[in-house]
C-alpha positions in Angstrom: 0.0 0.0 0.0 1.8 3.6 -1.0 1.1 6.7 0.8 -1.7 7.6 -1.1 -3.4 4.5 -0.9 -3.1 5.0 2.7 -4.2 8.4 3.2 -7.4 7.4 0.8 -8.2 4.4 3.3 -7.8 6.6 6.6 -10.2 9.2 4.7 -12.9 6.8 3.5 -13.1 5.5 7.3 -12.3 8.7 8.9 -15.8 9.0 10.7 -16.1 5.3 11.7 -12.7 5.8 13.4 -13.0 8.9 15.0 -16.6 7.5 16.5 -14.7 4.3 17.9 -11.8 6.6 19.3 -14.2 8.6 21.3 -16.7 6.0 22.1 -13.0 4.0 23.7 -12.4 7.5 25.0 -16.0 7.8 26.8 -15.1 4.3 28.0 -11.9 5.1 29.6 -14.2 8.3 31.2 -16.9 6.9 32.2 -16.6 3.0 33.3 -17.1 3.0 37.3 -17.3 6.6 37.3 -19.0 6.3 40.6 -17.1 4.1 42.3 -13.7 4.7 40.9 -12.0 6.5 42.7 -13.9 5.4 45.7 -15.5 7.9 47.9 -15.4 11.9 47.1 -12.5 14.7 47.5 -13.9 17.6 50.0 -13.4 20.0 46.4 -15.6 17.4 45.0 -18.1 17.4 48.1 -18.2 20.9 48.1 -18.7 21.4 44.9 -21.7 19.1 44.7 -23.2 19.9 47.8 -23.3 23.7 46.8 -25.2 22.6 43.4 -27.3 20.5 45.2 -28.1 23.5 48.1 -28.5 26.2 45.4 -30.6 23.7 43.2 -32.7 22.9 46.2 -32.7 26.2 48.5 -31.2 28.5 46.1 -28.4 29.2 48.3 -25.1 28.3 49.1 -23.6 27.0 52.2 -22.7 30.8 53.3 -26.4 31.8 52.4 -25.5 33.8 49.2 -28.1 33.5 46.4 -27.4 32.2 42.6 -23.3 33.1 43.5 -21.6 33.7 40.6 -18.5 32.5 42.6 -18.3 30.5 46.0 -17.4 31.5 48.8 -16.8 28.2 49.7 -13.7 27.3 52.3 -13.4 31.4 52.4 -11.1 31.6 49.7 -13.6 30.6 46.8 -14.4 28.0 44.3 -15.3 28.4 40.7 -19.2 28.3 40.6 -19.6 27.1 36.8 -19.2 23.5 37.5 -21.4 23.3 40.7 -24.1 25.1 38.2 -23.8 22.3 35.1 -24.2 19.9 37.8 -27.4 20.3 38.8 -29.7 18.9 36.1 -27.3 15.6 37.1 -28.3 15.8 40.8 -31.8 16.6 40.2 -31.9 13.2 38.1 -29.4 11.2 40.0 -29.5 12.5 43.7 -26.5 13.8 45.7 -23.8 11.3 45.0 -20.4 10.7 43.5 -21.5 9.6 40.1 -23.9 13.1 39.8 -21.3 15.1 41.1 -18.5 13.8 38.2 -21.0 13.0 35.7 -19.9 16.9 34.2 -16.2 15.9 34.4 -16.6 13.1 32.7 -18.8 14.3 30.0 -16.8 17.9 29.3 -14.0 15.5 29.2 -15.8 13.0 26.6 -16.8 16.8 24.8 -13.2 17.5 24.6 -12.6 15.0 22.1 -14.4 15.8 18.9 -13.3 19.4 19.3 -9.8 18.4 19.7 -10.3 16.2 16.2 -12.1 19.2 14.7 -9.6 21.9 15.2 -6.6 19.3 14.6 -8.2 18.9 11.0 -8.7 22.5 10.4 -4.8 22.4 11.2 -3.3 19.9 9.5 -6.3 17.4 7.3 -7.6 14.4 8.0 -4.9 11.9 8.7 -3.6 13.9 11.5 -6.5 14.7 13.0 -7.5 11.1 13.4 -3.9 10.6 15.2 -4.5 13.7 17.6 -8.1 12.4 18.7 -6.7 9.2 19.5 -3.2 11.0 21.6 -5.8 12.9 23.7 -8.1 9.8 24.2 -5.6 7.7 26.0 -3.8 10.4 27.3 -3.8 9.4 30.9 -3.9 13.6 32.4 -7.1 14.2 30.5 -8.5 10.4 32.1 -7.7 11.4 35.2 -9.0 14.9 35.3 -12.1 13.9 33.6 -13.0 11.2 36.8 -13.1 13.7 39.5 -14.9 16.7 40.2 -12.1 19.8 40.4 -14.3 22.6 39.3 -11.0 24.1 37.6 -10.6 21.5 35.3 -13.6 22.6 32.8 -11.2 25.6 31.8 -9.4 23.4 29.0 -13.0 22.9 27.2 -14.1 26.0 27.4 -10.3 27.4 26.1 -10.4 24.9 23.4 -13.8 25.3 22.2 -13.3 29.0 22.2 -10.2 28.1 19.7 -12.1 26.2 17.3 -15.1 28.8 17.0 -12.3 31.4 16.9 -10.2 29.3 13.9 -13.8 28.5 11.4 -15.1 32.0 11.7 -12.2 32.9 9.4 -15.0 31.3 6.4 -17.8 31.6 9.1 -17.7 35.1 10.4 -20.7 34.8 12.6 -18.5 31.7 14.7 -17.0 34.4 17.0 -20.3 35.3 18.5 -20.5 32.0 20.1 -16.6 32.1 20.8 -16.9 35.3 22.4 -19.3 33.6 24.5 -17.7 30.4 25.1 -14.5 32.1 26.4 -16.6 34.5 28.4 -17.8 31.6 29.9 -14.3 30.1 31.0 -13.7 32.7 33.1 -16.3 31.4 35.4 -14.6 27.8 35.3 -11.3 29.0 37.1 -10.0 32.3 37.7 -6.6 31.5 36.1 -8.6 32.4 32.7 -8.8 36.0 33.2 -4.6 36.1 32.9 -4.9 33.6 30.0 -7.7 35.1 28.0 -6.2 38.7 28.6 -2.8 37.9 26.4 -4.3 35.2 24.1 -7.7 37.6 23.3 -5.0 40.2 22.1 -3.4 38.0 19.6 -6.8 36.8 18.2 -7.7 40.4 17.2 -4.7 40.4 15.4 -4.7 37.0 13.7 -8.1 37.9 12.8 -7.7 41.0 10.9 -4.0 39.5 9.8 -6.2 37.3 8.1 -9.0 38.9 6.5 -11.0 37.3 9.7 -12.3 40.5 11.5 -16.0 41.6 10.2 -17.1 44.4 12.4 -20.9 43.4 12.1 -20.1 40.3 13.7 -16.7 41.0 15.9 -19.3 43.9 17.6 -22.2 42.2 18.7 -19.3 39.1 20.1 -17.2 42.0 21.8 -20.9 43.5 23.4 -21.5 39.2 24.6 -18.5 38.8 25.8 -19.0 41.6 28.0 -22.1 41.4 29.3 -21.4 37.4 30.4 -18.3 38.1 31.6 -19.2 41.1 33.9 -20.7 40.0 36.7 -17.3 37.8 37.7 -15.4 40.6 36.5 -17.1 42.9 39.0 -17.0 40.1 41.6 -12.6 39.5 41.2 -12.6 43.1 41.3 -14.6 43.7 44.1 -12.4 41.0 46.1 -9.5 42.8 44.9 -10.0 46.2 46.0 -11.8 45.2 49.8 -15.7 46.2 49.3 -18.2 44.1 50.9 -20.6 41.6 49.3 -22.7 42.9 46.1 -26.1 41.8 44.7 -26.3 42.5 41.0 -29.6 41.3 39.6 -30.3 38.8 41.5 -26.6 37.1 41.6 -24.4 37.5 44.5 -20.8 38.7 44.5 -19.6 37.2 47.7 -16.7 38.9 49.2 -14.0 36.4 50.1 -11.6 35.6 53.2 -8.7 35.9 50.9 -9.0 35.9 46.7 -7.8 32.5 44.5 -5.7 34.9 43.1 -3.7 35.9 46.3 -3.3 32.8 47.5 -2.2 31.4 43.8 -0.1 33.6 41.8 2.7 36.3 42.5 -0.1 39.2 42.1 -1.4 38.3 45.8 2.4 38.8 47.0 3.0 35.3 47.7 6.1 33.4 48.4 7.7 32.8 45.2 8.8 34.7 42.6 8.0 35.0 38.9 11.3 33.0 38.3 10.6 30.3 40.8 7.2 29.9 39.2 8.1 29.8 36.0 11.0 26.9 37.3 8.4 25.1 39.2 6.3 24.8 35.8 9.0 23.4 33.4 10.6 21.5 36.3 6.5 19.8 36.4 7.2 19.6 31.9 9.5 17.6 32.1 8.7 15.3 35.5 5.3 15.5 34.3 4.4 15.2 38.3 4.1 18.3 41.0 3.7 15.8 43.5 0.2 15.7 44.2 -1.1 11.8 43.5 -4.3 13.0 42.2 -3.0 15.1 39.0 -0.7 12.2 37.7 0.6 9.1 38.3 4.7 9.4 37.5 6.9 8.2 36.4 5.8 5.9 33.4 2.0 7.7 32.8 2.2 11.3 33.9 0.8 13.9 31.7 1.5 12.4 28.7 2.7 9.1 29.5 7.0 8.6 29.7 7.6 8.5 26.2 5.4 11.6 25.6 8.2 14.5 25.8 10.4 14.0 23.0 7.4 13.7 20.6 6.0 17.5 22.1 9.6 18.6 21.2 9.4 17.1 18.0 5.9 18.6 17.2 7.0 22.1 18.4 10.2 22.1 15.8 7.8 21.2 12.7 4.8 23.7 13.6 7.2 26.6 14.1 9.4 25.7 11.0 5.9 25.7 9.0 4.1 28.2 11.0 3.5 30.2 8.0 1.6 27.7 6.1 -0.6 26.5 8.7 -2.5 29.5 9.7 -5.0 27.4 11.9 -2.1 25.5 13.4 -0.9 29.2 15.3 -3.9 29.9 17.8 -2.9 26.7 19.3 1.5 27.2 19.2 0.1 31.2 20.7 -1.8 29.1 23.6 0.8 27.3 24.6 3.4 30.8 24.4 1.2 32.0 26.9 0.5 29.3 28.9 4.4 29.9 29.5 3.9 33.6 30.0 1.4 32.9 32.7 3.4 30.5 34.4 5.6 32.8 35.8 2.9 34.5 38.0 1.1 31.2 38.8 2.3 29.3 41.7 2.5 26.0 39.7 1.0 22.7 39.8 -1.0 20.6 37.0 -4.5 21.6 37.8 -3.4 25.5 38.4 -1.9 25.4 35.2 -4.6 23.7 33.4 -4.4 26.0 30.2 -1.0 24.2 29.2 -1.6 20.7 28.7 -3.8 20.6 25.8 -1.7 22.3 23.5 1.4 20.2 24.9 -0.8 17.1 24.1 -1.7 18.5 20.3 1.9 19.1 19.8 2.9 15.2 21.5 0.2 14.1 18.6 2.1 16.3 16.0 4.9 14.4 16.9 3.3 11.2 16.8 2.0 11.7 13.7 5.5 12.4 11.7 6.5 8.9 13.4 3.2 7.2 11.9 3.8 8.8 8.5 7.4 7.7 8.0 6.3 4.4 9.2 4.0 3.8 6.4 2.3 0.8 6.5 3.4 -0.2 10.0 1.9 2.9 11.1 -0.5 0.9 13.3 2.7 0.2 15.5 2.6 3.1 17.9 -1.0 2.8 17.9 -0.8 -0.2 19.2 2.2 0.6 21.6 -0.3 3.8 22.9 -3.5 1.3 23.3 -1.3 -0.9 25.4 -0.1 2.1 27.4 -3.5 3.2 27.9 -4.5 -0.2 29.3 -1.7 -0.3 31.8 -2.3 3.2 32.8 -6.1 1.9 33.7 -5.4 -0.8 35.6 -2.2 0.8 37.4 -5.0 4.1 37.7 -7.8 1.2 39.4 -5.1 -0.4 41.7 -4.1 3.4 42.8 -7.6 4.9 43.2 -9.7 1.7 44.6 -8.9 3.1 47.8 -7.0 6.5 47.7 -6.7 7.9 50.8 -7.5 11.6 49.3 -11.0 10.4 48.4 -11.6 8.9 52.0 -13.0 5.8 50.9 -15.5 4.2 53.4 -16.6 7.7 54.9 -20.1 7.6 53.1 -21.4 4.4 54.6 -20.0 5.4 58.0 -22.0 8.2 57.9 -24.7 6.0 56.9 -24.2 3.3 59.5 -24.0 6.4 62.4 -27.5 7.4 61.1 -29.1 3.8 61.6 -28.4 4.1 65.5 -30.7 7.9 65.6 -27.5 9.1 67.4 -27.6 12.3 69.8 -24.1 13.3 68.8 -21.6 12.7 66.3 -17.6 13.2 66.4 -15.6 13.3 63.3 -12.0 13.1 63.3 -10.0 16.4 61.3 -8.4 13.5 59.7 -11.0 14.0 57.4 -9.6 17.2 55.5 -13.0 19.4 55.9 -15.1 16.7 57.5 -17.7 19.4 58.0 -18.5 19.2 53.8 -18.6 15.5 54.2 -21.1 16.1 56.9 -23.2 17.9 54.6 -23.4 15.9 51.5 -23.3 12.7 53.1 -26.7 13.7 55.2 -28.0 16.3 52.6 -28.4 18.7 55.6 -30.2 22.2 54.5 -27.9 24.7 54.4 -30.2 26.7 57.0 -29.4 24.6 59.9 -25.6 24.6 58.8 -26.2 28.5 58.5 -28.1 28.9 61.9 -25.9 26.7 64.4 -22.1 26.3 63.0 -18.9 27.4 64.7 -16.2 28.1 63.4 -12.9 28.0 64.4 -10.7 30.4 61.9 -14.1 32.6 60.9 -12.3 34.8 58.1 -9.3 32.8 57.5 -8.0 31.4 54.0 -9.5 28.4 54.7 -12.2 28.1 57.2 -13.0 25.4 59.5 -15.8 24.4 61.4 -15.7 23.1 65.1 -19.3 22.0 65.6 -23.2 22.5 63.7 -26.2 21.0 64.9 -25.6 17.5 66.2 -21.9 17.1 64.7 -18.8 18.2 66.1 -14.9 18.1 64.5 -11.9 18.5 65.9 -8.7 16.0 67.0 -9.0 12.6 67.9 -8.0 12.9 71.2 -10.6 15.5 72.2 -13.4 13.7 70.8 -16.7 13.8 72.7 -20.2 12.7 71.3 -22.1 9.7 71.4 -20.5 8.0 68.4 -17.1 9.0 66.8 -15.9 8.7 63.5 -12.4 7.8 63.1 -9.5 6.9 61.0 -8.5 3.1 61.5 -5.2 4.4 63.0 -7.1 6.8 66.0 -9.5 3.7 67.3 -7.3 2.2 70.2 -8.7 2.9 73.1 -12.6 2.4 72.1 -15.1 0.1 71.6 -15.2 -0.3 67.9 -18.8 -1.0 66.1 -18.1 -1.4 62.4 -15.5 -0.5 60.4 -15.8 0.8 56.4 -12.6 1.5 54.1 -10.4 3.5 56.6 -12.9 4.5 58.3 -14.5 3.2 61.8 -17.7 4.2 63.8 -16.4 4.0 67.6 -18.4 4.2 70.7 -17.5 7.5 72.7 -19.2 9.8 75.8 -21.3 12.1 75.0 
């Protein structure tokens, strides 16, 4: 079979394939989703039990109404994802599955767009090797099986991209790109430093390319505006010290501290631009920042081991030919300032979200030139990426069965607890939060959280809560209630009743 004998074969096929590399994709998303990993992460919990309170009460924890942020632990939490969950929740009920179900689908989502702008870039044949990089790509798995509010932003930045790259033969496409990427800035608040270098260059490319039609670029530039203003207002508003604002019926919380503080070098933290942007290419090439939950070193990562010299190769061809793939450059320009931004972003993977999609195109690019020269063995590093993919599932099940960040067994202690119509409660602060846990676990209104918590460190970065209603939190050793809830490792000493995951339900004073 010669080249074009090839190409003609991956073209006649093409949409067969592509529907089999996302339906595996949805597969590798979606199978367990409940279940795996086991139990919920308190920025999971809190994310679903805010769209479940708003959905329900049309408040928040803190008693705001329809936020267009959360105030959350204090310090905030992007409201967009707790919003798309709630048709989920209303179906499903409060659980792990309705929680993720929006990670996983955005994440399923991603992969058509991907395909669509890779063909716009560079045909048919590569495009079919790009959807099938990012499908197996074991970041994107991972971020699409948990519910981190932040990791919608790569979606929304991508989609945006693709509107952005077909309105240059369907001007009216950057209406609804305008509007996409007015929408990101909901997702995470890393967006607004993203959006305000890459929005700069689209103006340009635009009008570089005969793109720009003021009849349309108007009424997308007016969108854009009006969806992006009330979070706008909000950052600002947490920026310069006012109180909380009410603007049409949405609440601008004010916050204990703002994401952006506590995240990048604009809040005066303790690194410096330099030390950020080391901290980022140090994460590049490691592809870890030592958090279990973003990736699972060293053989799967980001982009699995073998993933780095094929980005390097990808980068040298698109800037060599940069000039002939016009469609190709919004994506080399999102990666530019995914660097730019890493030097005020205190980095790990999830902060600096924006970056790994364009690293992953340019890993296919890569991957692609190797597929090509190998002609008809082409379906060699397929192969070698399916088997990677199935090792990196069952290495991911083994790891996240039971994950200790996910607090496996907490759920059904909370549900054992609530069989025995207990007085008081006691959960252990090994629980990170436990207070959240209390919440979804028991679907407790958000009035009687409101009306009877304590907190410890009211105002802090993080706050905590000591006690509400019938639950109290604190140490092990100064627990007091009727029943405790405890980590395995704090039961000597007490009458042990059942014990779930790494969690036991204890006998204590009241």
């Amino acid at each position: 079979m010669d080249k074009r004998q090839f190409v003609f074969s991956l073209e006649k096929w093409e949409r067969l394939i592509v529907i089999l590399i996302i339906c595996l994709g949805a597969a590798l998303r979606l199978a367990m989703l409940g279940a795996l990993p086991e139990g919920l992460n308190q920025d999971e919990a809190s994310a679903g039990y805010e769209a479940w309170s708003i959905l329900n009460y049309g408040i928040d924890r803190h008693g705001y109404s329809f936020p267009v942020l959360l105030k959350a632990w204090g310090s905030g939490q992007n409201a967009l994802y707790s919003y798309l969950s709630m048709p989920f929740i209303a179906m499903f009920g409060l659980s792990a599955f309705s929680i993720r179900i929006v990670s996983a689908l955005f994440g399923i989502l991603t992969l058509p767009v991907f395909w669509l702008l890779a063909r716009e870039a560079r045909g048919r044949t590569f495009a079919l090797a790009a959807v099938l990089v990012l499908a197996v790509n074991p970041w994107h798995i991972m971020i699409s099986r948990w519910a981190l509010e932040s990791n919608l932003l790569p979606f929304f930045l991508l989609l945006g991209m693709y509107l952005m790259v077909i309105s240059l033969r369907r001007p009216a496409a950057i209406i609804p790109a305008a509007a996409v990427f007015a929408l990101s800035l909901y997702a995470y608040g890393t967006a607004f430093l993203f959006l305000s270098l890459f929005l700069i260059f689209g103006v340009f490319w635009l009008v570089r390319h005969d793109g720009f039609r003021p009849k349309y670029f108007l009424p997308a530039l007016g969108l854009f505006i009006i969806i992006a203003l009330p979070i706008t207002i909000c950052q600002i508003n947490n920026v310069t010290g006012y109180r909380d604002i009410t603007l049409f019926g949405l609440s601008l919380p004010k916050l204990t501290e703002s994401r952006q503080a506590a995240t990048t070098a604009f809040g005066g933290g303790m690194t410096s631009p330099v030390q950020n942007f080391k901290a980022f290419v140090s994460i590049v090439m490691r592809q870890s920042d030592g958090l279990p939950f973003n990736s699972m070193p060293p053989f799967y990562g980001i982009y699995y081991f073998f993933g780095l010299p094929f980005i390097v190769a990808g980068l040298i061809s698109s800037i060599a030919k940069f000039r002939d793939r016009r469609n190709e450059v919004p994506m080399l320009v999102a990666l530019i300032v995914s660097v730019l931004c890493s030097f005020f972003i205190v980095s790990n993977i999830n902060r600096m979200n924006m970056a790994w999609l364009p690293l992953i195109y340019f890993e296919a690019v890569g991957m692609h030139m190797l597929m090509r020269r190998m002609k008809k063995f082409f379906a060699i590093p397929v192969f070698f990426l399916l088997v990677s993919a199935a090792l990196f599932m069952n290495s991911y099940a083994a790891e996240f069965r039971s994950s200790p960040y996910y607090f496996p067994g907490l759920r059904q202690a909370f549900e054992y607890v609530d069989t025995l119509e207990p007085e008081s409660v006691f959960v252990s602060y090994y629980v990170n939060q436990p207070y959240i846990f209390t919440l979804v676990y028991n679907e407790i209104s958000p009035y009687d959280f409101i009306s009877t918590a304590h907190y410890v460190n009211k105002g802090a970065t993080f706050e905590s809560i000591s006690e509400f209603g019938k639950y109290r939190f604190g140490d092990a050793q100064d627990a007091k209630a009727e029943y405790l809830i405890l980590h395995n490792s704090q039961c000597v000493g007490y009458e042990v009743l059942e014990t779930f995951g790494y969690y036991s339900v204890c006998v204590g004073e009241k």
